[in-house]
Structure formats: structure tokens, C-alpha cells
C-alpha positions as CSV (number, residue, x, y, z in Angstrom):
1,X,9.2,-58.3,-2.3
2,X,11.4,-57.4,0.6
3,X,14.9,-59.1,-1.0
4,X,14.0,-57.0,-4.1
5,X,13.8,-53.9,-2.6
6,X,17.5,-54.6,-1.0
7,X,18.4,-55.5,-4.5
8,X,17.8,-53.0,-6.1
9,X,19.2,-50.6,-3.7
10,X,22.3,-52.7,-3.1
11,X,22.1,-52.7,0.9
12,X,23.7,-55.7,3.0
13,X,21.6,-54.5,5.6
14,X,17.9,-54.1,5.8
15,X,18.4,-51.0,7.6
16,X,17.6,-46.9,6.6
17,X,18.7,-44.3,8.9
18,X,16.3,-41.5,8.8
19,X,16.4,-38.2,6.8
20,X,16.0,-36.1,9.6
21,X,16.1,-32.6,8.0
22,X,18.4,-30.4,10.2
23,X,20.2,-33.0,11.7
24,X,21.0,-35.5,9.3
25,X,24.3,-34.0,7.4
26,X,26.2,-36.0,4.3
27,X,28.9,-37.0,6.5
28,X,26.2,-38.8,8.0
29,X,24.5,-40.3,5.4
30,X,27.3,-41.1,3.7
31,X,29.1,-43.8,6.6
32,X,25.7,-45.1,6.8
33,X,25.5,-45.5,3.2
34,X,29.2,-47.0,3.1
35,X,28.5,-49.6,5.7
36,X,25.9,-51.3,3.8
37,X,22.6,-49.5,4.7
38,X,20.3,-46.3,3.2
39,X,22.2,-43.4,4.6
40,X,19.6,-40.4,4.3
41,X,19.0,-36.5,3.7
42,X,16.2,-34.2,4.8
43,X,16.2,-31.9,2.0
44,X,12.7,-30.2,2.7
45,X,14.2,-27.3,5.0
46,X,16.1,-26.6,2.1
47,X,15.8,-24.5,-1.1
48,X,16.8,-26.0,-4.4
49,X,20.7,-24.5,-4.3
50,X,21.3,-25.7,-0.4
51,X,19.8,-29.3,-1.9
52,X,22.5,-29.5,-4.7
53,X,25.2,-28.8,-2.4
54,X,24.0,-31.4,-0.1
55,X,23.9,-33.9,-2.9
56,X,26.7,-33.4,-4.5
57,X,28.7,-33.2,-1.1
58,X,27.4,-36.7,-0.3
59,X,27.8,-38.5,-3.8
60,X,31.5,-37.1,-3.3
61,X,32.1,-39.2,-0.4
62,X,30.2,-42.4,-0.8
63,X,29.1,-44.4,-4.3
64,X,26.3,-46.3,-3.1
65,X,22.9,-45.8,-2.7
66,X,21.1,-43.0,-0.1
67,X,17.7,-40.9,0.0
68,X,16.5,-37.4,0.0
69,X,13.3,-36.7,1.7
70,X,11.3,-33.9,0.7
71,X,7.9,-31.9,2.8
72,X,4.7,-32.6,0.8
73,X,2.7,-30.3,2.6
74,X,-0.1,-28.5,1.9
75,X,0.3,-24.7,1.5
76,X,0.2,-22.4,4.3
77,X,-2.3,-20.0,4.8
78,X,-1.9,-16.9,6.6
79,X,-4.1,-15.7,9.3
80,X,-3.1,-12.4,10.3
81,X,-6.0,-12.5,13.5
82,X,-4.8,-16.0,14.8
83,X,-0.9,-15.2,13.6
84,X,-1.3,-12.3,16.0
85,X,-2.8,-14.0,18.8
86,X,-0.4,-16.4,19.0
87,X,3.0,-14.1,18.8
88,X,1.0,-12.0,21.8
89,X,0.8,-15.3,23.8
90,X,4.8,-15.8,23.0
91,X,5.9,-12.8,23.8
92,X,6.0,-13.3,27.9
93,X,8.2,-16.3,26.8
94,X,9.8,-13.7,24.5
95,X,10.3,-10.6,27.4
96,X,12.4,-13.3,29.7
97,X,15.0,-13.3,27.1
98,X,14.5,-9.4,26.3
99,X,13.3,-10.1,22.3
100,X,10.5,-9.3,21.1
101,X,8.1,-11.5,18.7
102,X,8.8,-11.4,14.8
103,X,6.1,-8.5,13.8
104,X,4.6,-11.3,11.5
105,X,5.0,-14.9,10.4
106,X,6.7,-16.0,7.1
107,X,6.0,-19.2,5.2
108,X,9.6,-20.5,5.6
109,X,9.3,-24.1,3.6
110,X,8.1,-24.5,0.3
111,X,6.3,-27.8,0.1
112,X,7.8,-29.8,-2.9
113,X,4.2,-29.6,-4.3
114,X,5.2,-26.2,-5.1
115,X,8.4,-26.2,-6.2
116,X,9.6,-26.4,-9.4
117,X,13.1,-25.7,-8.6
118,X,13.5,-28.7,-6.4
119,X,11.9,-30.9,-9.2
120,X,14.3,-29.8,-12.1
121,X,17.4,-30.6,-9.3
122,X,15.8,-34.0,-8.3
123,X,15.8,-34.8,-12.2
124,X,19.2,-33.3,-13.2
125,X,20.9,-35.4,-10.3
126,X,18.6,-38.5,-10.0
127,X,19.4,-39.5,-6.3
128,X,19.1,-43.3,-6.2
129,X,16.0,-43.0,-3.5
130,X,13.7,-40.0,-3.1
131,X,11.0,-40.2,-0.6
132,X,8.1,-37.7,0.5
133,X,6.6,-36.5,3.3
134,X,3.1,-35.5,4.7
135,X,1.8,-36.3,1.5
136,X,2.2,-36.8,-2.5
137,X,3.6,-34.4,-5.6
138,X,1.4,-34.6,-8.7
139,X,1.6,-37.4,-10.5
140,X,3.1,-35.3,-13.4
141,X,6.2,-35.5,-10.7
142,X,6.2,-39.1,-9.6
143,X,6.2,-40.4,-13.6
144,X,8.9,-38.1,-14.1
145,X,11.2,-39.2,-11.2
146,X,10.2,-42.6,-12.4
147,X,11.6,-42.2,-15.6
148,X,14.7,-41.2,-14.3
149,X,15.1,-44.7,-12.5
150,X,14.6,-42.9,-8.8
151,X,13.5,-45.2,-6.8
152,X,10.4,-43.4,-4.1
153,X,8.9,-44.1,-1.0
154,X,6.3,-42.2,0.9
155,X,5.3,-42.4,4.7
156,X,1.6,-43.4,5.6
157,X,0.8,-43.4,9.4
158,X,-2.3,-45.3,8.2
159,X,-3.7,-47.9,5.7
160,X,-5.6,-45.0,3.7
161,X,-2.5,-43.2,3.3
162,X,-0.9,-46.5,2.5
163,X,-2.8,-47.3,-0.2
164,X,-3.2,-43.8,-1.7
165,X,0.8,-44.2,-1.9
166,X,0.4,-47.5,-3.7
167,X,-2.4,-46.0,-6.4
168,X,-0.2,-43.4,-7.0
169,X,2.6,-46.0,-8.1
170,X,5.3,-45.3,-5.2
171,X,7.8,-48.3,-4.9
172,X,7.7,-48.2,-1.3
173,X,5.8,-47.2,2.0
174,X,7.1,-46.0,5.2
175,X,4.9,-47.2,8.2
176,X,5.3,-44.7,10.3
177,X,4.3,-45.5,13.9
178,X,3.2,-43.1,16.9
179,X,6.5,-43.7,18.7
180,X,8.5,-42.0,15.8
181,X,10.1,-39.1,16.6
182,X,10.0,-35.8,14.4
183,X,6.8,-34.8,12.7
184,X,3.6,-37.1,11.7
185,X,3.7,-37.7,8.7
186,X,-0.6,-37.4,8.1
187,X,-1.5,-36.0,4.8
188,X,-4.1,-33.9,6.0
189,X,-3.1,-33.0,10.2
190,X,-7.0,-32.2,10.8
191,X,-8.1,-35.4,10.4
192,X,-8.6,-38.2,12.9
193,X,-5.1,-39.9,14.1
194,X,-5.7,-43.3,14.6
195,X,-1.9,-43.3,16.5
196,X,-1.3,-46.6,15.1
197,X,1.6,-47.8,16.6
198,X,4.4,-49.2,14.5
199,X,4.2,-53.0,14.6
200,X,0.6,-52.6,14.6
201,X,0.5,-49.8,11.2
202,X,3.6,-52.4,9.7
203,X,2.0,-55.6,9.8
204,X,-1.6,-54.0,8.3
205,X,0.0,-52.5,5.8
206,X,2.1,-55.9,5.2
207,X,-1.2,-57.6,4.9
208,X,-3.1,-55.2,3.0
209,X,-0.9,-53.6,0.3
210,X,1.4,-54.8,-2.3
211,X,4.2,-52.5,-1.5
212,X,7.5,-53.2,0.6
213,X,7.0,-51.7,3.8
214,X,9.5,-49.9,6.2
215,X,9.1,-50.6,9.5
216,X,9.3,-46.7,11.0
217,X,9.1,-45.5,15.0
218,X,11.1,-46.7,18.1
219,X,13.1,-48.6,16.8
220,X,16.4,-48.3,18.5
221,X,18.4,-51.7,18.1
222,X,18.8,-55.0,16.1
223,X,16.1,-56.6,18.4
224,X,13.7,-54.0,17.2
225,X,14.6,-54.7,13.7
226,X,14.6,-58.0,13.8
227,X,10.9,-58.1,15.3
228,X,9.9,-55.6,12.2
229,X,11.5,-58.2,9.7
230,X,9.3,-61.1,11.4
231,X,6.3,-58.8,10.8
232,X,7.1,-59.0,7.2
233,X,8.8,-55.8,7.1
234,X,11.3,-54.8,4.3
235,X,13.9,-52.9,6.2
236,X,13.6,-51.1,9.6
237,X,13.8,-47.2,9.6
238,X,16.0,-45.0,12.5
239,X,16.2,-41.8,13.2
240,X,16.8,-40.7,16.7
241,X,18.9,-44.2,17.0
242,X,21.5,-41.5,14.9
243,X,21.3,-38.4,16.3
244,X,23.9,-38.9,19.1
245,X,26.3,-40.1,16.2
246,X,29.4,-37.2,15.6
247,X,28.6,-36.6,12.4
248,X,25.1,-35.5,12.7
249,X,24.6,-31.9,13.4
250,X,22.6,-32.2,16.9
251,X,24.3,-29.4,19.2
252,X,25.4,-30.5,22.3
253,X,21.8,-29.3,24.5
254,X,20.5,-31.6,21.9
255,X,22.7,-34.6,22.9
256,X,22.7,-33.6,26.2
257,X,18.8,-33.4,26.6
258,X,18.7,-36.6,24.7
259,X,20.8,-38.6,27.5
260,X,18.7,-37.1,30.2
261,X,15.6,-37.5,31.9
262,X,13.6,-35.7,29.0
263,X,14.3,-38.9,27.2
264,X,12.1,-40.6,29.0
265,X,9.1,-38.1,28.5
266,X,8.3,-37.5,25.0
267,X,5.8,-35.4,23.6
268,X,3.3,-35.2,21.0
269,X,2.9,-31.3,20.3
270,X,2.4,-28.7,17.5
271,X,3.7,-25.8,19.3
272,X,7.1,-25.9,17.9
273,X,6.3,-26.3,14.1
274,X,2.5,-26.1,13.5
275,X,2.2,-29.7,13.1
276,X,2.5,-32.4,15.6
277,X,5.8,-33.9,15.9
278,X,7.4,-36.1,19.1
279,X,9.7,-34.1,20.9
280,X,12.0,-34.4,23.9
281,X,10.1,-33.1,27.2
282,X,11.6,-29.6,27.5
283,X,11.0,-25.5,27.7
284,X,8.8,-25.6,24.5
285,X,6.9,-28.3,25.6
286,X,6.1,-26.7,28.8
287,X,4.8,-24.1,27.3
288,X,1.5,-26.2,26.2
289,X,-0.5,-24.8,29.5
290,X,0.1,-21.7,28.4
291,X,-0.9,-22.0,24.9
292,X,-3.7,-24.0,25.3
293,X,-6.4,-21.4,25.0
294,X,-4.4,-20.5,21.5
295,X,-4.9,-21.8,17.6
296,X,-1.5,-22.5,16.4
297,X,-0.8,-21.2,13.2
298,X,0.0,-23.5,10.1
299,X,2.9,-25.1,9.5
300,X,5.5,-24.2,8.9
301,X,4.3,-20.6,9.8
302,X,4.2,-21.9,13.2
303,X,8.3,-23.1,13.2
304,X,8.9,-18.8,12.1
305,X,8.1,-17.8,15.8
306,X,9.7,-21.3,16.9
307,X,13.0,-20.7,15.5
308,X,12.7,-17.4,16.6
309,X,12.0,-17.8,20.1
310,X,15.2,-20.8,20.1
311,X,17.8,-18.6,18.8
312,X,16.8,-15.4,21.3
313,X,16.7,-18.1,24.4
314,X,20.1,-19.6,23.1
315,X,21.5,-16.6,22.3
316,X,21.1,-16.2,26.2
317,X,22.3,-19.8,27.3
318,X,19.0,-21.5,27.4
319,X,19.0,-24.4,24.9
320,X,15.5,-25.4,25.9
321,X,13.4,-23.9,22.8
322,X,15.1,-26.0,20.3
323,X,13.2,-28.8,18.2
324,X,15.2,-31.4,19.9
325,X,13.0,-34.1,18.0
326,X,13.2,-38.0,19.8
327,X,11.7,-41.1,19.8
328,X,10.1,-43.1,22.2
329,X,12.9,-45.2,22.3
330,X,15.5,-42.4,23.0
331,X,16.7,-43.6,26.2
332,X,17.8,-46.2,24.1
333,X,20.7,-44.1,22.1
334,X,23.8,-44.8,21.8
335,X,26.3,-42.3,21.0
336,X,29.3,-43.9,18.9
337,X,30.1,-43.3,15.5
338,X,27.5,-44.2,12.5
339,X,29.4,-46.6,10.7
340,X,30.1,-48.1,14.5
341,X,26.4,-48.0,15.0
342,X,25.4,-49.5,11.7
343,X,28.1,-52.6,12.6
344,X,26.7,-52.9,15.9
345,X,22.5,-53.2,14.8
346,X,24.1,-56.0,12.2
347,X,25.9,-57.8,14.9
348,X,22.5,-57.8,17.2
349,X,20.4,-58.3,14.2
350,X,22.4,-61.8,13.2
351,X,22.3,-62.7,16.7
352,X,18.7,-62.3,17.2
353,X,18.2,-64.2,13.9
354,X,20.5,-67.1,15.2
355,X,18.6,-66.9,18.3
356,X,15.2,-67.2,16.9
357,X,16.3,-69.8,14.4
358,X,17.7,-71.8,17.3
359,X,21.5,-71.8,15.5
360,X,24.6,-69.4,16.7
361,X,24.4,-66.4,14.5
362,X,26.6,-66.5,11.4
363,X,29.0,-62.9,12.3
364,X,29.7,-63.5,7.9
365,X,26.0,-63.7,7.2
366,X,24.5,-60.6,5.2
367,X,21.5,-62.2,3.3
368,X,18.4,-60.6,5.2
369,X,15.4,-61.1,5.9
């Protein structure tokens, strides 16, 4: 099963760099894509137009496969009393940068559950590997994709979600641990989080589904890929392993925060977005003492006042508000070029295989797992 998902999507490398939205660029995806791996776009910040230019920007510079990931989540609803409360608690945090709250919150994404626009451009252009998530699209959507030869995968942070994915006929299933960085990828954020962590949530699902898996969370390096393969893993996903890379569009408080101490402190928090996601320790996560006594508002009416609050603080030389999304294994980064990076995890995958295997490591080998 793993070997056939490779096949099929021609990589010499059982690796898939993260989609990333807002980070992840097709300059990126496409020196991941042309060293042998799944280069990757977050297309769920995006409306159906900014998607096609993205697309069609990467196809132009690489001819092998890559994924878009689109935000299956459910709709917002607004709350005018909580919406309130919460832009009165901000606005302290506001005054020290002399802004103002919005006067109200806007629902800024449109889940893919909702939009038709996005399905009619996923269908006109077929990308080799659409993926989804906090969730699924009707199944109207999934048959049609299907039809059109897309290959799909969905993230599951738990075996329920895992084998909802698999009912609903997905080719794939991204395991995604606690250590991941960005947001959870839970269907329904309300519900109990088990917080599997990723070897744990890879080798359950390995055992109890029929669907290649993608190991998904902390992974930084060819070690950590290589102890996701043994675990029966498919390929191993990474995300912030990228983000240092020059062609991803992290500004440099981004990289900066990433090679310093807040690397080392991740946190789980919804403050930024409305829905939990791991973040480098930094001015937004701060705030959590402050906002404890406050219901955030849903996501992604929650991220309105969050990009709000970043661009008024950076607009006076405070980079601190930003979603600087990370890993638990962000100290681990390496900034170098992607296609530098992608040839280094192969080198230190090989030799952990040779090492395991008790053999040197074959540098010409590319035959995984």
C-alpha cells in the first residue's frame, strides 16, 4: 500500500512538505515537487481566482506531482454579544499601538463545504493531489474529484476521524499528531482531543485502517522519517521543517522568532484564529491570561481581530501578533534552500536505513520504504 501510493504520485521520496496556507508559495512547492517529493499549497485562505493563479503559477514551473489543501470547516456563526466581548478585551492590546478594534468581525474564509467556486476550479484544473482539512466536502464533491483522477487525502488527529475519511472513500489519511504545528485538524473543535501524538495516532491508524497513512507532526529530519516508515507509514509530512527555506513567504520576525528561544516553547492556543493551532511562544500567546475569562469567537471570525491586531502592531515595529505557526520540533529547522533540504532528509533517510539494516547506505538508492 505504501509503494502504491509513491507510484502513483511518481515521488522518489516518501516525503510531502506541508501546505501551509500563507507561507507555503509555488516557488516552494515547486523545488520540492522537482526534487522528488509532494511540494504543497494551502489554498483555503484563498478565494477561487487567488487559487487559479497559484496553480497555474506552480504547474508553470514544475511537471510533477504536488497538493492543494483546502479548510473543511464548519460555518461560522456570528455572535454579536461574545464578538463584542472579545474586541473590548483586545482593545488594551489595541490602545498600545493607538488602533482601535474592527467595529465587528467578518467571516474571512469560506470553508470548501461552501464553495462552489473553488469546486468548479479544482475540476477545471485537476491538481494531481487535493487534500482537506478540519473535515470532509459532500460526497457529491469527493466522487466528482475522483472522477477527474485527483488523487485526496484528509487529516484525522484520531482513529474516528480516520475511519470516517476511509468510508467516505479518500485515498489517503494524514495522521496528524499533537506536535504539528499550525491548526488541529479536529472535525468538530468542541469535542474531546485525545492529543494523540504522532507515532502513537500513525501506527493506530496503520493497524486499523486500510488507507496509506502520512506520518504528520515533529517531524523535522530523515531520522524522524525514517522512524514513521518503520511504523508502517506511507510518507512522512513537514511543515515547519520548510518554513526557514527562501522561498516560503515567512517574514523575517517569523524566521527570526523561529531560531530563537520561542522555539522551544510552543503553544496550543485558539486566540489567534478561533481554533487551536501550535504556535511559536510570543505576544499573542501571552495574551492567554488576559483572555482567559473570554469565549473566543469562531473561526475564522476569530483570525478578523487577529490579523487585525498583527498588522496595527507591525505597522509599529512589533512583529509579535503574527501567526508564526511551529512545531514542536522547531528548534530543529534548518534554514537552506528547499531543494537543499529535500536532498539533505534523502541523504539522512538512506543513512538511517543502511544503519538500521546494518549495511552502508546506498547515496544511489531511491526505492522507499
Amino acid at each position: 500500500m505504501p509503494s502504491s501510493l509513491l507510484g502513483r504520485l511518481g515521488l522518489s521520496l516518501p516525503l510531502i512538505q506541508a501546505p501551509m496556507a500563507g507561507v507555503s508559495t509555488p516557488a516552494l512547492a515547486a523545488a520540492v515537487s522537482n526534487a522528488g517529493a509532494l511540494g504543497s499549497l494551502g489554498i483555503g485562505a484563498s478565494d477561487a481566482a487567488g487559487a487559479r493563479a497559484m496553480i497555474e503559477d506552480l504547474r508553470s514551473r514544475t511537471d510533477r506531482a504536488f497538493q492543494v489543501n483546502l479548510f473543511v470547516h464548519a460555518r461560522a456563526e456570528a455572535d454579536p454579544a461574545r464578538e463584542a466581548a472579545w474586541l473590548g478585551a483586545l482593545a488594551p492590546v489595541f490602545a498600545e499601538f493607538e488602533a482601535e478594534p474592527p467595529p465587528a468581525l467578518r467571516t474571512i474564509y469560506r470553508s470548501f463545504a461552501e464553495d462552489a467556486e473553488m469546486l468548479a476550479l479544482l475540476l477545471e484544473l485537476a491538481p494531481p493531489v487535493v487534500s482537506f482539512h478540519f473535515g470532509l466536502p459532500p460526497q457529491e464533491a469527493i466522487a466528482a474529484l475522483k472522477a477527474r483522477g485527483v488523487c485526496l487525502m484528509a487529516t484525522a488527529t484520531s482513529l474516528a476521524e480516520a475511519r470516517a475519511i476511509e468510508a467516505a472513500g479518500i485515498d489517503a489519511v494524514v495522521a496528524q499528531g499533537i506536535e504539528a504545528g499550525g491548526h488541529r485538524g479536529m472535525f468538530d473543535p468542541q469535542a474531546p482531543d485525545d492529543a494523540l501524538g504522532t507515532m502513537a495516532l500513525t501506527r493506530l491508524l496503520v493497524r486499523s485502517t486500510g488507507l496509506p497513512v502520512v506520518a504528520a507532526g515533529g517531524i523535522m529530519d530523515g531520522a524522524g522519517i525514517a522512524a514513521a516508515l518503520d511504523l508502517g507509514a506511507a510518507a512522512a509530512q513537514l511543515g515547519t521543517a520548510f518554513i526557514a527555506c527562501p522561498e516560503s513567504s515567512a517574514d523575517a520576525a517569523y524566521r527570526s522568532a523561529l531560531a530563537g528561544p520561542g522555539a522551544h516553547h510552543t503553544v496550543l492556543t485558539p486566540l489567534v484564529s478561533g481554533r487551536l493551532a501550535r504556535s511559536l511562544a510570543n505576544r499573542f500567546t501571552a495574551l492567554a491570561p488576559m483572555l482567559a475569562g473570554y469565549a473566543t469567537p469562531d473561526y475564522p471570525r476569530a483570525y478578523d481581530a487577529g490579523k487585525a491586531l498583527h498588522a496595527v502592531a507591525k505597522a509599529k515595529g512589533e512583529p509579535g501578533f503574527g501567526a508564526q505557526w511551529a512545531g514542536q520540533g522547531a528548534p530543529l529547522a534548518r534554514a537552506m534552500p528547499a531543494a537543499a533540504l529535500v536532498e539533505t532528509l534523502r541523504a539522512e533517510l538512506l543513512a538511517c536505513r543502511g544503519r538500521r539494516d546494518g549495511e552502508a547506505p546506498d547515496p544511489v538508492a531511491a526505492s522507499f520504504p
